[in-house]
C-alpha positions in Angstrom: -102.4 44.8 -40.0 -104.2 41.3 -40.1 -103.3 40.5 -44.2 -100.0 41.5 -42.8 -99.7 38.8 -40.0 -101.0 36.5 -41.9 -98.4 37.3 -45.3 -95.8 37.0 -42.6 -97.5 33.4 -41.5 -97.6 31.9 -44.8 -94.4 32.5 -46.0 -92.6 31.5 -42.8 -95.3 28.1 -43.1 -94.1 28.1 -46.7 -90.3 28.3 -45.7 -90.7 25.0 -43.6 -92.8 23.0 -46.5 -90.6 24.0 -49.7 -87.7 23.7 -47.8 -85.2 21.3 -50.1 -84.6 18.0 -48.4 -80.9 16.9 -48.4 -78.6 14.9 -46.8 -75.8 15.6 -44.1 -73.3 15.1 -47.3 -74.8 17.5 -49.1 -75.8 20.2 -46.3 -71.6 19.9 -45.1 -71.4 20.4 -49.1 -73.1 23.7 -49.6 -72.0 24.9 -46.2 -68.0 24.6 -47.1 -68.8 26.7 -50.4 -70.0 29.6 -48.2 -67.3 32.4 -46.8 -66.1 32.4 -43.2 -68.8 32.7 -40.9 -71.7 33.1 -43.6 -75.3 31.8 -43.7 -77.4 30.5 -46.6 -80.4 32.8 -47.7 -82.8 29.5 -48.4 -83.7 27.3 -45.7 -82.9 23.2 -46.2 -84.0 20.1 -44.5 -81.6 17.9 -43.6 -82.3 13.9 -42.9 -79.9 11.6 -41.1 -79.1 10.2 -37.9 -78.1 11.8 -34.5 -74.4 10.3 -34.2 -72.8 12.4 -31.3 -74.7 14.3 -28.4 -72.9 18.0 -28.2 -75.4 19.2 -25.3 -77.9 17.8 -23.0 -81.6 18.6 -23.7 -82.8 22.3 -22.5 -86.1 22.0 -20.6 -86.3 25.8 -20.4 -85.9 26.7 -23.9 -86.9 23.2 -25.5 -83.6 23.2 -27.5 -80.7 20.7 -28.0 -77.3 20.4 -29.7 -76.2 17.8 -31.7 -74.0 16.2 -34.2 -75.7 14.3 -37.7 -74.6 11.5 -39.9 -76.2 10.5 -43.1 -76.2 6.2 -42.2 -76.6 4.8 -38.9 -74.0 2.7 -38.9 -71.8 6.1 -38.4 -73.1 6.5 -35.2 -70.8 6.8 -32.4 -71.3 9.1 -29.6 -67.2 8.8 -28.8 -66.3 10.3 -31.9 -64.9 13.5 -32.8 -64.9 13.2 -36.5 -68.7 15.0 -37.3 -68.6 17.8 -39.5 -72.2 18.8 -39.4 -74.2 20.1 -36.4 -77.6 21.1 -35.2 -76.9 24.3 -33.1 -79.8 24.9 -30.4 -81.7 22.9 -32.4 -85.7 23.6 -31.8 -87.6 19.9 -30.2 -90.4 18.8 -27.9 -88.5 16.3 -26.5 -84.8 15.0 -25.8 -83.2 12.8 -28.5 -80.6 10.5 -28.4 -78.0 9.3 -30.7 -79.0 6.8 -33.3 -82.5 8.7 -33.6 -83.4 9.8 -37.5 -84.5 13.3 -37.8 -84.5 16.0 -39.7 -83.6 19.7 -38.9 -84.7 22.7 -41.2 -82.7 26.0 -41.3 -80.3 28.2 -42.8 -76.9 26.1 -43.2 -73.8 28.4 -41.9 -69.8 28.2 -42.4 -69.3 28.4 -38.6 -65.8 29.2 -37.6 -64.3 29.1 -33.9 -61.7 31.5 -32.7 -59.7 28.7 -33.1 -60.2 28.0 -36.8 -62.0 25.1 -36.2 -65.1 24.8 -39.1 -68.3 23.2 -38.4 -71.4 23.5 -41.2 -74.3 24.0 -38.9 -78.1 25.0 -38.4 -79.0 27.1 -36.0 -81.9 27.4 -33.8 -83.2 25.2 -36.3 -86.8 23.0 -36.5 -86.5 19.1 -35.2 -88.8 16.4 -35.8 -87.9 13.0 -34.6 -88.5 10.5 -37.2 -87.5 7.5 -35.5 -86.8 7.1 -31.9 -82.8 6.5 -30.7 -80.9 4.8 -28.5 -82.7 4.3 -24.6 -80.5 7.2 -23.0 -78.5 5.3 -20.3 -79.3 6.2 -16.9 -76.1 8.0 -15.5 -75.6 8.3 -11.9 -75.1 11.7 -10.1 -72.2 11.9 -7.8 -70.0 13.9 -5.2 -66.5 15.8 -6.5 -64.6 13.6 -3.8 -66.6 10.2 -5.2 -65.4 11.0 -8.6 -61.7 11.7 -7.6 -62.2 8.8 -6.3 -63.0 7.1 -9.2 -60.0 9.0 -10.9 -57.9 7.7 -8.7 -58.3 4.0 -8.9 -57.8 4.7 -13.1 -54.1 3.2 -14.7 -51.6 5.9 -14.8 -51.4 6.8 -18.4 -48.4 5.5 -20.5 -47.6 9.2 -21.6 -47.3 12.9 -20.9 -50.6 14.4 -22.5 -52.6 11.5 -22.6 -55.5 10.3 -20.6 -57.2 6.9 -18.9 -61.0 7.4 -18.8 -63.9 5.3 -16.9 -65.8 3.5 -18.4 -69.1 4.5 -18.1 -70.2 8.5 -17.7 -71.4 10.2 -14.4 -72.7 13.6 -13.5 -70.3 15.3 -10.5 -72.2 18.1 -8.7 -70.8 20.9 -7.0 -69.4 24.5 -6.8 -67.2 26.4 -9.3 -63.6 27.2 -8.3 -61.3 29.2 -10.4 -63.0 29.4 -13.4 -61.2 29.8 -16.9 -63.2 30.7 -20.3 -61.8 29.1 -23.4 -61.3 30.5 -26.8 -63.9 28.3 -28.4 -66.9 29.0 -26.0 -65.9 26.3 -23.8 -65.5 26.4 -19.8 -62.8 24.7 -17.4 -63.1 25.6 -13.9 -62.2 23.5 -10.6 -64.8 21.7 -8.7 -65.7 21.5 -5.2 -68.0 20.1 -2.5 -68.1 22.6 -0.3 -68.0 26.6 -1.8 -65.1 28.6 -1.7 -62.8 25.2 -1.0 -59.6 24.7 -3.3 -60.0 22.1 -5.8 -58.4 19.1 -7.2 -61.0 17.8 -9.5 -61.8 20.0 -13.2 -64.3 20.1 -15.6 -61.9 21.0 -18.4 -63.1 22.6 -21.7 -66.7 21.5 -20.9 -69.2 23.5 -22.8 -72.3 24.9 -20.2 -76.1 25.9 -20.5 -74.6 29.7 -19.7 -71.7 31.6 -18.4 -70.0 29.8 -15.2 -68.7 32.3 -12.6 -66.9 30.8 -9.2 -69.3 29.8 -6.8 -71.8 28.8 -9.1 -73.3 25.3 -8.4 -73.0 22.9 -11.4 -73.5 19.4 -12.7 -70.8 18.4 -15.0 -71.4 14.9 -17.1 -69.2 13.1 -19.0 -66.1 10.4 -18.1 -64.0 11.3 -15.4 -60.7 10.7 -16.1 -57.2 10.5 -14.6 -55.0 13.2 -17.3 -51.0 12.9 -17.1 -50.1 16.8 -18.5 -47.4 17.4 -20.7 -45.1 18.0 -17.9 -46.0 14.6 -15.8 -48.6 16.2 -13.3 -51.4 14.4 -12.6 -55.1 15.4 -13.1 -57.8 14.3 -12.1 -60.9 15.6 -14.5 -63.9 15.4 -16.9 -63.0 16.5 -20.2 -64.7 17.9 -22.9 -68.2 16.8 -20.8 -71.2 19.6 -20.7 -72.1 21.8 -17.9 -75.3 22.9 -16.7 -76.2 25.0 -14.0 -78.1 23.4 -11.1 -81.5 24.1 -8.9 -80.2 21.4 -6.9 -78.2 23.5 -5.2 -76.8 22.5 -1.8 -74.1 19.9 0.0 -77.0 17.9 0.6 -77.0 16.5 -3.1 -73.0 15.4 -1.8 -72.9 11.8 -1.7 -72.7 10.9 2.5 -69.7 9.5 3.1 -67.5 8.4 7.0 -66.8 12.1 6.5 -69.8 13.6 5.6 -72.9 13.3 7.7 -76.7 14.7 7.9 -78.0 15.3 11.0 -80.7 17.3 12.5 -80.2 19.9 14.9 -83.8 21.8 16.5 -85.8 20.3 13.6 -83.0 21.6 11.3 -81.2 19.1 8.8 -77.6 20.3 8.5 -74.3 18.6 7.3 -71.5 17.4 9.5 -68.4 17.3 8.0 -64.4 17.2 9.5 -65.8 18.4 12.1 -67.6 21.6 10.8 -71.4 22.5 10.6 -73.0 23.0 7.2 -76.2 24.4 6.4 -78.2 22.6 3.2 -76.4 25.2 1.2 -72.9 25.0 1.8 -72.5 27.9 4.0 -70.8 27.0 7.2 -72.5 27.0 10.5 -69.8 26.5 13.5 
């Protein structure tokens, strides 16, 4: 049983150091020569620059998902254009974009419902070469602050376009009606208080996990003001990432004229229109 642990240990230690280094070119190279959906029996390391942020960094499971480029000069965490991705990739810490690593897996022809390609590794090993960009500090905020923000935005010019602010936040509250996308995505109205209608969306965000309605969540990107194909206004973060929150409670809500703490018998609560919340959203009187 022990030669047998330890032939398993030296060739998965032998995977990681013969592993072919390559660039992104190259790995997006071999990946479109494989079929729909298929993975490459060798392992390769691939060396370039972290251009584009696709998830925030997973404390839990020590992961993160993110988009590469070959020079750092391609870097630009606004573009859409990246063809190559670490998937859940494997790291000790957070990186941001403009950091050099490399990432060591199995390259796979990753196709959404959709059709849309991406040559990716998954659940691959990171090791940060050279530090990024300092990640900017981004302020976390109520759902009625950030229609706020929304609102103040230029109409846009045309039906199915969108004006954006300028700088990202992360809105916390509860899940409304919550709609899964084809591509593993997540849109779902946002709320202050649980079980309220709402008039602010995280639209086609992808989350940490499944969102369900009433689920308390922290949604960061740019909130935008989105004029719909048919003239409606919406007021929105699009295509931002999700993640489910400990912080759970109206007491994260940004305290507004309307929206008070106050302690009742030794008991914080908030006051708001009127109404009696406990820390958790549940109303008191």
């Amino acid at each position: 049983m022990k030669k047998l642990f330890a032939f398993v240990a030296v060739a998965l230690l032998s995977v990681s150091m013969f592993a072919e280094n390559i660039t992104v070119a190259k790995a997006v190279e071999i990946g479109k020569k494989l079929e729909k959906g298929a993975t490459t029996k060798e392992s390769y390391t691939v060396e370039g620059y972290v251009a584009k942020l696709y998830k925030t960094y997973y404390e839990d499971t020590k992961t993160q998902s993110f988009y590469m480029c070959d020079k750092k000069e391609e870097v630009n965490p606004d573009s859409k254009d990246f063809a190559f991705e670490a998937f859940k990739a494997k790291l000790d810490k957070a990186v941001t974009p403009g950091a050099k690593v490399t990432v060591t897996g199995p390259i796979t022809n990753y196709v959404s419902e959709k059709g849309v390609q991406t040559i990716e590794i998954k659940d691959g090993k990171c090791v940060i070469l050279e530090e990024g960009e300092p990640a900017a500090e981004v302020e976390k905020i109520s759902v009625a602050a950030a229609i706020a923000i929304a609102e103040a935005l230029a109409e846009p010019t045309e039906n199915g376009k969108s004006t954006y602010d300028t700088k990202e936040s992360t809105v916390v509250g509860y899940a409304g009606t919550v709609y899964a996308n084809d591509d593993g995505s997540w849109s779902f109205y946002m709320t202050d208080e649980a079980g309220a209608k709402g008039d602010f969306m995280a639209s086609s965000c992808k989350a940490d996990s499944d969102v369900n309605k009433g689920d308390f969540m922290a949604v960061t990107g740019k909130i935008c003001k989105y004029k719909t194909k048919a003239g409606k206004i919406m007021y929105q973060i699009y295509k931002g990432t999700a993640a489910h929150s400990n912080d759970q409670g109206i007491e994260n809500v940004e305290l507004t004229e309307k929206a008070q703490k106050v302690m009742v018998d030794g008991v914080v609560y908030i006051v708001r229109d009127g109404k009696l919340f406990n820390l958790q959203g549940a109303q008191v009187r």
